[in-house]
N, C-alpha and C positions, 0 to 999 in steps of 0.2 A: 266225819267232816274233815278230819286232820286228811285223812287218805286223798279224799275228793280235791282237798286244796292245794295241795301235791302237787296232784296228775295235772292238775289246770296248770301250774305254775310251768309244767314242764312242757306242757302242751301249747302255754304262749311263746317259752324260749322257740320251739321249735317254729312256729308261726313268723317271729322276728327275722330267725337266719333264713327262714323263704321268704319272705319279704323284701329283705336285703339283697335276691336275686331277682326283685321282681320280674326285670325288664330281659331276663334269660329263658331259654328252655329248662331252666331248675323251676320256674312253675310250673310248666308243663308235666312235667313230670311229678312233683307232689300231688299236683291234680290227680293224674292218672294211677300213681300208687293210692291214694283215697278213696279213689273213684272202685279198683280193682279189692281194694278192702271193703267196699260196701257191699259191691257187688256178693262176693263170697259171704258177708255173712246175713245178705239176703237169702240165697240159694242153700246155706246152710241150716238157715232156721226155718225154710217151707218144707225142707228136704229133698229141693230139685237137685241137690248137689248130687244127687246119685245118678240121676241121667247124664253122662260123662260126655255126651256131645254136645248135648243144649250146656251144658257150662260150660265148655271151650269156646263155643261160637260167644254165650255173653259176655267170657272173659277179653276173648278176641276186640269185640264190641267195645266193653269200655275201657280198653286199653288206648284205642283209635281214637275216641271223642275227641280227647285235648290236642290232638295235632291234627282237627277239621278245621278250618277256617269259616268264620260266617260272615266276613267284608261281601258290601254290594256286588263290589265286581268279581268276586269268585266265591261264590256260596257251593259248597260240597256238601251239605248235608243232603240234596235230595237224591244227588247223584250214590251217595254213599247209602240212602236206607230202602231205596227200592232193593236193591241185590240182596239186601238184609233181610227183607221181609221174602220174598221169592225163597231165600233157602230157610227159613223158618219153616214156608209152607212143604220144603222138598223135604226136611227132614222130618215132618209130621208124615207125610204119604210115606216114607222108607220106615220109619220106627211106630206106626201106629197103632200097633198091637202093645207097647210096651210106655209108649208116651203119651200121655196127658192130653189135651186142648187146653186146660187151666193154665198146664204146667207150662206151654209154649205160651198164654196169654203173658203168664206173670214174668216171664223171663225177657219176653218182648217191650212189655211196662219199662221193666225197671233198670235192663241195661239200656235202653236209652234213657229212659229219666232221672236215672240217679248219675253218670257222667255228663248228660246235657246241662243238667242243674246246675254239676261241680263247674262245668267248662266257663259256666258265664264269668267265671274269677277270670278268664285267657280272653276274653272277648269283650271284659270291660276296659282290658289293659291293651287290646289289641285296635278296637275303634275309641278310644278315649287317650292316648299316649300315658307317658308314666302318672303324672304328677295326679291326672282328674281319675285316671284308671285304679292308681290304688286312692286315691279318699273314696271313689265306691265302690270297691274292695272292700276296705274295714266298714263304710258305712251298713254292706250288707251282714258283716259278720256281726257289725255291734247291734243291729237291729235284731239280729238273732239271739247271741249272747247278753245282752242287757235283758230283755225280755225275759227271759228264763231266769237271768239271776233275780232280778226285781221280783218277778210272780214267785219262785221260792223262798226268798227272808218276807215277802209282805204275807204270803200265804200260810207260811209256818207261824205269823206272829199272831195275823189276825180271821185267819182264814176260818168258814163258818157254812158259807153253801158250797157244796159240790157243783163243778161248771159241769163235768161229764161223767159222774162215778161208775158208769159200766166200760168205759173205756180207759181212763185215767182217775183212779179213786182219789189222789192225793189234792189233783188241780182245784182249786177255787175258786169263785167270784172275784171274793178281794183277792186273790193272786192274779187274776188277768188284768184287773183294774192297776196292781199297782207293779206287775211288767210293763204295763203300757203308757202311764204316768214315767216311770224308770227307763223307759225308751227313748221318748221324746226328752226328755229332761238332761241325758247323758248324750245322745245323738247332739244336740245343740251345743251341748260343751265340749264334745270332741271336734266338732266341724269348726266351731270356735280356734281351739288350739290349734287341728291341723292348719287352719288359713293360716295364724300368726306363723307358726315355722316353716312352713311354707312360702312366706313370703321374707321370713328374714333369710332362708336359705336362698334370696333372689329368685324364687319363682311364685309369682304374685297370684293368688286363687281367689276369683269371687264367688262367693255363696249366697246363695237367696235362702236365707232363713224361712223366709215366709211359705216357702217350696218344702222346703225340710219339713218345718211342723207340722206342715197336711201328710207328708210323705210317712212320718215314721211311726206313726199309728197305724195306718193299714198296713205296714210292712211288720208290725206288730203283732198285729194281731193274724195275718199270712203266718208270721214264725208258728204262733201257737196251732191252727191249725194242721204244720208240717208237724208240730210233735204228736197233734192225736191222731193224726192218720198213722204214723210209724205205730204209736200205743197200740191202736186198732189192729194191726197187720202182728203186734205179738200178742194180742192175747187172741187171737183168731188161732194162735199158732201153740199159745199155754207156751208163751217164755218169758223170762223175766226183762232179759236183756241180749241183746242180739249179739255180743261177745264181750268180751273181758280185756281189752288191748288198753283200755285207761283203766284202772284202776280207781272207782269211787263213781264213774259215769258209762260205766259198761262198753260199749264196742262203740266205734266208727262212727255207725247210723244212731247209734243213741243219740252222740256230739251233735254232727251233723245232721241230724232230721230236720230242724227249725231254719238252717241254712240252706237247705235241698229248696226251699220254697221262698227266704229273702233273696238271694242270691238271682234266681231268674228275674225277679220282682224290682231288684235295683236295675237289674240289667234295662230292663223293658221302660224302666222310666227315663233312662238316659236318652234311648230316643225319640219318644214325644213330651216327658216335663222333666228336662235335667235342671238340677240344684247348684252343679258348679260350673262354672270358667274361668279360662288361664287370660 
Protein backbone atom coordinates (compact mmCIF):
# COMPACT_ATOMS: atom_id res chain seq x y z
CA UNK A 1 0.00 0.00 0.00
CA UNK A 2 2.88 2.17 1.19
CA UNK A 3 4.50 1.55 -2.44
CA UNK A 4 1.12 2.27 -4.37
CA UNK A 5 0.72 5.56 -2.35
CA UNK A 6 4.02 6.64 -3.47
CA UNK A 7 3.79 6.14 -6.99
CA UNK A 8 0.25 8.05 -6.95
CA UNK A 9 1.70 10.93 -5.10
CA UNK A 10 4.41 11.24 -7.60
CA UNK A 11 2.23 10.57 -10.44
CA UNK A 12 -0.15 13.65 -9.38
CA UNK A 13 3.16 16.01 -8.90
CA UNK A 14 3.82 15.13 -12.40
CA UNK A 15 0.08 15.64 -13.57
CA UNK A 16 0.22 19.20 -11.71
CA UNK A 17 3.56 20.53 -13.66
CA UNK A 18 1.55 19.46 -17.14
CA UNK A 19 -1.25 20.94 -16.15
CA UNK A 20 0.46 24.14 -15.43
CA UNK A 21 1.45 24.00 -19.19
CA UNK A 22 -1.96 23.24 -20.06
CA UNK A 23 -2.55 25.73 -22.75
CA UNK A 24 1.23 24.67 -24.60
CA UNK A 25 2.43 21.96 -26.79
CA UNK A 26 3.89 20.48 -23.18
CA UNK A 27 0.45 18.61 -23.38
CA UNK A 28 0.98 17.57 -26.42
CA UNK A 29 3.57 15.93 -25.90
CA UNK A 30 2.87 14.17 -22.54
CA UNK A 31 0.01 13.01 -24.44
CA UNK A 32 2.05 11.55 -26.98
CA UNK A 33 4.82 10.13 -24.73
CA UNK A 34 1.77 8.17 -22.75
CA UNK A 35 0.05 7.50 -25.72
CA UNK A 36 3.73 5.95 -27.17
CA UNK A 37 4.16 4.10 -23.65
CA UNK A 38 0.84 2.45 -23.95
CA UNK A 39 1.32 1.67 -27.15
CA UNK A 40 4.63 -0.40 -26.44
CA UNK A 41 3.39 -2.10 -23.70
CA UNK A 42 0.46 -3.23 -25.70
CA UNK A 43 2.63 -4.68 -28.41
CA UNK A 44 4.80 -6.07 -25.84
CA UNK A 45 2.34 -8.11 -23.89
CA UNK A 46 0.50 -9.60 -27.31
CA UNK A 47 4.12 -10.13 -28.55
CA UNK A 48 3.45 -8.18 -31.71
CA UNK A 49 6.58 -6.34 -30.71
CA UNK A 50 8.49 -8.75 -32.69
CA UNK A 51 6.94 -7.85 -35.95
CA UNK A 52 9.44 -4.65 -36.29
CA UNK A 53 7.41 -3.10 -38.97
CA UNK A 54 3.89 -3.28 -37.80
CA UNK A 55 5.48 -1.46 -34.46
CA UNK A 56 7.07 1.30 -36.24
CA UNK A 57 4.14 2.20 -38.30
CA UNK A 58 1.93 1.87 -34.67
CA UNK A 59 4.52 3.80 -33.02
CA UNK A 60 4.56 6.23 -35.98
CA UNK A 61 0.80 6.29 -35.53
CA UNK A 62 0.59 7.30 -31.99
CA UNK A 63 3.14 9.44 -32.06
CA UNK A 64 0.96 11.70 -34.66
CA UNK A 65 -2.50 11.63 -32.89
CA UNK A 66 -1.94 14.63 -30.50
CA UNK A 67 -0.83 16.98 -33.24
CA UNK A 68 -4.25 15.98 -35.49
CA UNK A 69 -6.58 18.52 -35.10
CA UNK A 70 -10.48 17.73 -34.89
CA UNK A 71 -11.89 21.57 -35.08
CA UNK A 72 -14.95 21.79 -37.69
CA UNK A 73 -13.19 23.58 -39.98
CA UNK A 74 -10.12 21.42 -40.49
CA UNK A 75 -10.75 17.75 -39.38
CA UNK A 76 -7.44 15.63 -40.25
CA UNK A 77 -8.34 12.52 -39.09
CA UNK A 78 -9.85 11.03 -42.12
CA UNK A 79 -7.47 12.46 -44.24
CA UNK A 80 -4.78 10.95 -42.13
CA UNK A 81 -6.34 7.02 -41.48
CA UNK A 82 -7.26 6.28 -44.92
CA UNK A 83 -3.26 6.14 -45.94
CA UNK A 84 -3.07 4.20 -42.56
CA UNK A 85 -5.31 1.80 -43.34
CA UNK A 86 -3.99 1.33 -47.34
CA UNK A 87 -0.45 0.49 -45.80
CA UNK A 88 -1.72 -1.78 -43.22
CA UNK A 89 -3.28 -3.74 -45.95
CA UNK A 90 0.23 -3.20 -48.21
CA UNK A 91 2.25 -4.42 -45.57
CA UNK A 92 -0.10 -7.54 -44.94
CA UNK A 93 0.33 -8.56 -48.90
CA UNK A 94 4.45 -7.75 -48.56
CA UNK A 95 4.87 -9.81 -45.16
CA UNK A 96 2.05 -12.42 -45.36
CA UNK A 97 3.80 -15.40 -44.98
CA UNK A 98 5.33 -14.13 -41.70
CA UNK A 99 2.37 -11.76 -40.34
CA UNK A 100 -0.66 -12.27 -38.70
CA UNK A 101 -4.34 -10.78 -39.78
CA UNK A 102 -4.99 -10.81 -35.75
CA UNK A 103 -1.72 -9.31 -35.34
CA UNK A 104 -2.47 -6.28 -38.04
CA UNK A 105 -6.27 -6.20 -36.47
CA UNK A 106 -4.95 -5.59 -32.97
CA UNK A 107 -2.40 -3.18 -33.92
CA UNK A 108 -4.82 -1.19 -36.14
CA UNK A 109 -7.43 -1.27 -32.81
CA UNK A 110 -5.16 0.01 -30.51
CA UNK A 111 -2.75 2.62 -32.16
CA UNK A 112 -5.65 4.35 -32.97
CA UNK A 113 -7.57 3.92 -29.98
CA UNK A 114 -5.37 4.09 -27.22
CA UNK A 115 -3.88 7.84 -28.71
CA UNK A 116 -7.53 8.93 -30.02
CA UNK A 117 -8.61 8.17 -26.40
CA UNK A 118 -5.45 10.08 -24.91
CA UNK A 119 -5.90 13.05 -27.56
CA UNK A 120 -9.47 13.94 -26.31
CA UNK A 121 -7.22 15.76 -23.18
CA UNK A 122 -5.95 18.23 -26.54
CA UNK A 123 -9.29 18.48 -28.11
CA UNK A 124 -11.23 19.33 -24.86
CA UNK A 125 -8.58 22.09 -24.43
CA UNK A 126 -8.52 22.84 -28.03
CA UNK A 127 -12.60 23.42 -28.73
CA UNK A 128 -13.43 24.43 -25.10
CA UNK A 129 -10.46 27.22 -24.35
CA UNK A 130 -8.26 26.93 -21.06
CA UNK A 131 -10.63 27.57 -18.16
CA UNK A 132 -13.79 24.85 -19.43
CA UNK A 133 -10.95 22.68 -21.23
CA UNK A 134 -9.19 21.76 -18.14
CA UNK A 135 -12.39 21.48 -15.61
CA UNK A 136 -13.15 18.43 -18.36
CA UNK A 137 -9.84 17.53 -18.26
CA UNK A 138 -9.80 16.58 -14.43
CA UNK A 139 -13.50 16.03 -14.72
CA UNK A 140 -12.51 13.07 -16.98
CA UNK A 141 -9.55 11.96 -14.91
CA UNK A 142 -11.67 12.25 -11.61
CA UNK A 143 -14.52 10.19 -13.05
CA UNK A 144 -11.80 7.61 -13.64
CA UNK A 145 -9.72 8.00 -10.61
CA UNK A 146 -12.35 8.40 -8.02
CA UNK A 147 -14.07 5.41 -9.32
CA UNK A 148 -11.46 3.02 -8.90
CA UNK A 149 -10.29 4.37 -5.62
CA UNK A 150 -13.86 4.29 -4.18
CA UNK A 151 -14.70 0.62 -5.62
CA UNK A 152 -11.18 -0.48 -3.98
CA UNK A 153 -11.56 0.80 0.01
CA UNK A 154 -15.50 0.04 -0.47
CA UNK A 155 -14.64 -3.43 -2.07
CA UNK A 156 -11.76 -4.32 0.36
CA UNK A 157 -14.11 -3.38 3.28
CA UNK A 158 -17.11 -4.79 2.40
CA UNK A 159 -17.04 -6.56 -0.80
CA UNK A 160 -18.87 -10.10 -0.99
CA UNK A 161 -20.13 -10.87 -4.68
CA UNK A 162 -17.75 -11.12 -7.57
CA UNK A 163 -18.91 -8.45 -10.38
CA UNK A 164 -16.64 -10.56 -13.02
CA UNK A 165 -14.39 -13.17 -11.35
CA UNK A 166 -13.15 -14.85 -14.70
CA UNK A 167 -11.98 -11.59 -15.88
CA UNK A 168 -11.18 -9.49 -12.79
CA UNK A 169 -11.39 -11.84 -9.57
CA UNK A 170 -10.90 -9.04 -7.09
CA UNK A 171 -13.81 -6.57 -8.42
CA UNK A 172 -17.28 -6.49 -6.57
CA UNK A 173 -20.59 -5.66 -6.32
CA UNK A 174 -20.30 -3.35 -3.34
CA UNK A 175 -17.14 -2.13 -5.11
CA UNK A 176 -18.90 -0.79 -8.25
CA UNK A 177 -21.74 0.44 -6.14
CA UNK A 178 -19.49 2.34 -3.92
CA UNK A 179 -17.00 3.71 -6.89
CA UNK A 180 -19.92 5.02 -8.32
CA UNK A 181 -21.55 6.53 -5.11
CA UNK A 182 -17.55 7.88 -4.67
CA UNK A 183 -17.80 9.33 -8.12
CA UNK A 184 -20.80 11.41 -8.18
CA UNK A 185 -20.11 12.44 -4.66
CA UNK A 186 -16.43 13.73 -5.21
CA UNK A 187 -17.11 14.83 -8.94
CA UNK A 188 -19.78 17.39 -7.24
CA UNK A 189 -17.27 18.51 -4.71
CA UNK A 190 -14.53 19.07 -7.05
CA UNK A 191 -16.78 21.07 -9.66
CA UNK A 192 -17.89 22.90 -6.61
CA UNK A 193 -14.33 24.10 -5.60
CA UNK A 194 -13.02 24.37 -9.23
CA UNK A 195 -16.12 27.08 -9.85
CA UNK A 196 -15.19 28.86 -6.54
CA UNK A 197 -11.35 29.35 -7.78
CA UNK A 198 -12.17 29.88 -10.73
CA UNK A 199 -14.10 32.59 -10.24
CA UNK A 200 -12.05 34.31 -7.43
CA UNK A 201 -9.19 33.99 -9.91
CA UNK A 202 -11.67 36.44 -12.19
CA UNK A 203 -12.78 33.98 -14.43
CA UNK A 204 -16.35 33.16 -13.53
CA UNK A 205 -17.59 29.22 -14.45
CA UNK A 206 -21.16 28.02 -14.48
CA UNK A 207 -21.91 24.54 -13.71
CA UNK A 208 -25.06 22.72 -13.96
CA UNK A 209 -24.85 20.36 -11.35
CA UNK A 210 -28.01 18.69 -12.32
CA UNK A 211 -25.97 17.78 -15.83
CA UNK A 212 -23.07 16.45 -13.67
CA UNK A 213 -25.14 14.09 -11.44
CA UNK A 214 -26.73 12.37 -14.49
CA UNK A 215 -23.19 12.68 -16.22
CA UNK A 216 -20.94 10.98 -13.68
CA UNK A 217 -22.41 7.77 -13.03
CA UNK A 218 -22.35 6.63 -16.52
CA UNK A 219 -18.94 7.94 -16.88
CA UNK A 220 -18.58 5.62 -13.92
CA UNK A 221 -19.54 3.10 -14.66
CA UNK A 222 -17.64 3.67 -18.69
CA UNK A 223 -14.40 3.81 -16.36
CA UNK A 224 -15.16 0.37 -15.02
CA UNK A 225 -15.85 -1.21 -18.11
CA UNK A 226 -12.33 0.37 -19.59
CA UNK A 227 -10.63 -1.45 -16.65
CA UNK A 228 -12.25 -5.14 -17.52
CA UNK A 229 -11.72 -4.89 -21.05
CA UNK A 230 -7.70 -3.98 -20.29
CA UNK A 231 -8.34 -7.12 -17.46
CA UNK A 232 -9.76 -9.19 -20.29
CA UNK A 233 -6.90 -8.52 -22.94
CA UNK A 234 -4.19 -9.61 -19.84
CA UNK A 235 -5.46 -12.53 -19.01
CA UNK A 236 -6.26 -13.56 -22.56
CA UNK A 237 -2.58 -12.84 -22.68
CA UNK A 238 -1.51 -14.79 -18.81
CA UNK A 239 -0.11 -11.39 -17.44
CA UNK A 240 -0.41 -9.81 -14.46
CA UNK A 241 0.32 -6.39 -15.43
CA UNK A 242 1.19 -4.82 -18.71
CA UNK A 243 4.55 -3.07 -17.16
CA UNK A 244 6.17 -1.90 -14.13
CA UNK A 245 6.84 2.11 -14.75
CA UNK A 246 4.59 2.86 -11.50
CA UNK A 247 5.43 0.96 -9.08
CA UNK A 248 2.29 -0.46 -6.69
CA UNK A 249 -0.10 0.01 -10.18
CA UNK A 250 1.85 -1.76 -12.83
CA UNK A 251 2.54 -0.04 -16.28
CA UNK A 252 0.76 2.86 -18.29
CA UNK A 253 -2.41 1.09 -19.35
CA UNK A 254 -2.87 -0.35 -15.88
CA UNK A 255 -3.27 3.64 -14.79
CA UNK A 256 -4.80 4.64 -17.80
CA UNK A 257 -7.28 1.80 -18.82
CA UNK A 258 -10.44 3.59 -16.95
CA UNK A 259 -9.33 7.03 -18.55
CA UNK A 260 -8.93 5.39 -22.28
CA UNK A 261 -12.80 5.26 -22.10
CA UNK A 262 -13.77 8.55 -19.49
CA UNK A 263 -11.75 10.63 -21.48
CA UNK A 264 -13.70 10.16 -25.09
CA UNK A 265 -16.98 10.07 -22.89
CA UNK A 266 -16.45 13.70 -21.45
CA UNK A 267 -15.19 14.61 -24.61
CA UNK A 268 -18.36 13.60 -26.52
CA UNK A 269 -20.74 15.18 -23.94
CA UNK A 270 -19.17 18.64 -24.41
CA UNK A 271 -20.88 18.70 -27.61
CA UNK A 272 -24.23 17.72 -27.21
CA UNK A 273 -24.78 18.02 -23.00
CA UNK A 274 -21.96 20.24 -21.53
CA UNK A 275 -22.07 20.85 -17.76
CA UNK A 276 -19.94 24.07 -17.92
CA UNK A 277 -19.73 27.81 -19.05
CA UNK A 278 -17.47 30.77 -18.86
Amino acid sequence: MKTRVLSALVGIAVLIVVLNFFETPVLNVAIMLIALLAVYEFLTATKISHNKLLSAVAYLVAATFPYIGLKKEMNLLPIFLLPYIALLFLILLRTHKDTRVEDVAMVFMMSIGIPLSLSSAIYLRDNNGYTMGLFYLLLALCCAWYSDTGAYFVGRAWGKHKLCPQVSPHKTVEGLVGGLVTCILLNLLTAFIFQKVSGYLGVPLQINYLRLLLISPLASLISVLGDLSFSMIKRGFSIKDFGNIMPGHGGVLDRFDSVLFTLPFIYATTLCFPVAAV
